[in-house]
N, C-alpha and C positions, 0 to 999 in steps of 0.2 A: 458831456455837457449837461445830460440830463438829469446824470446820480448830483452835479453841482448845484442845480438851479434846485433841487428839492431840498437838498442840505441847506442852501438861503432859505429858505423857504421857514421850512421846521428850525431855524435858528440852531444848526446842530455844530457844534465846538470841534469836531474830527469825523472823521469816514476813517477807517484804517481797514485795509483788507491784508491780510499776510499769507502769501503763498504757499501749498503742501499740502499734502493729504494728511487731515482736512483743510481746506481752508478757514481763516475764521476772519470773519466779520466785527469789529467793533464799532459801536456809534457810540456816541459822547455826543451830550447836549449840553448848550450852554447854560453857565446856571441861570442867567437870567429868562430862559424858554419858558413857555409853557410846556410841558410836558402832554403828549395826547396819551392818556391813560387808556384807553379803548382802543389806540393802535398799538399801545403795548401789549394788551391781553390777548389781540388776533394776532399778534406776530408768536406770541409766547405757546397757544392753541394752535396753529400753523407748524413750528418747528418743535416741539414738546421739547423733546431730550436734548436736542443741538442748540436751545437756548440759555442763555447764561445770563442772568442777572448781576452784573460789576459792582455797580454803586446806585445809587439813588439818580444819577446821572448820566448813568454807561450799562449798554448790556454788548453781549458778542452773539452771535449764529456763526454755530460749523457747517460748514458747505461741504459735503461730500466729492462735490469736483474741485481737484486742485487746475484745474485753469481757469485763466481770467476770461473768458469768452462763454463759460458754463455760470460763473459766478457773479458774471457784469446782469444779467434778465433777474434773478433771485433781488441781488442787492437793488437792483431799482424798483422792484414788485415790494421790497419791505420798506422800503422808504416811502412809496407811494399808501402803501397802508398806512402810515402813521398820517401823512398828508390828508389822505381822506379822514380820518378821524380826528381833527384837527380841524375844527367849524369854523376858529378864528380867522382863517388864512385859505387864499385860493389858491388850486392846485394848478403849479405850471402848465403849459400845454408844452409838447415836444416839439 
């Protein structure tokens, strides 16, 4: 419920996680978002080489654990960064 409420949140168009060694993470932002550039650059400085730049709209992180229980704390700790860098909008409470 919490990876949801911050996807409303940050206005974000998909969450996709795909299972396996590695996992990988996509987010897609709706085009209409603001985009928080400053949570992009800490997530990008956080994950260096497992981060993937897609489009102007989309990036991916590889998650070294392929389970969902290892992958679910990471993916809500990078959505939370971008939420904090994201002055426009308050950040859920859990």
């Amino acid at each position: 419920m919490q990876v949801r409420m911050l996807a409303q949140t940050l206005r974000l168009a998909s969450v996709e996680v795909k299972p396996g060694p590695p996992a990988i993470i996509t987010v897609t932002f709706d085009p209409k978002a603001a985009i928080p550039e400053g949570g992009i650059r800490k997530i990008m400085d956080r994950y260096q080489r497992r981060f993937r730049l897609r489009s102007a709209l989309s990036f991916e992180v590889q998650m070294p654990q392929p389970d969902w229980a290892s992958v679910f704390p990471e993916l809500t700790a990078a959505l939370q960064t971008l939420a904090v860098c994201d002055t426009k909008k308050p950040i859920p409470s859990a």
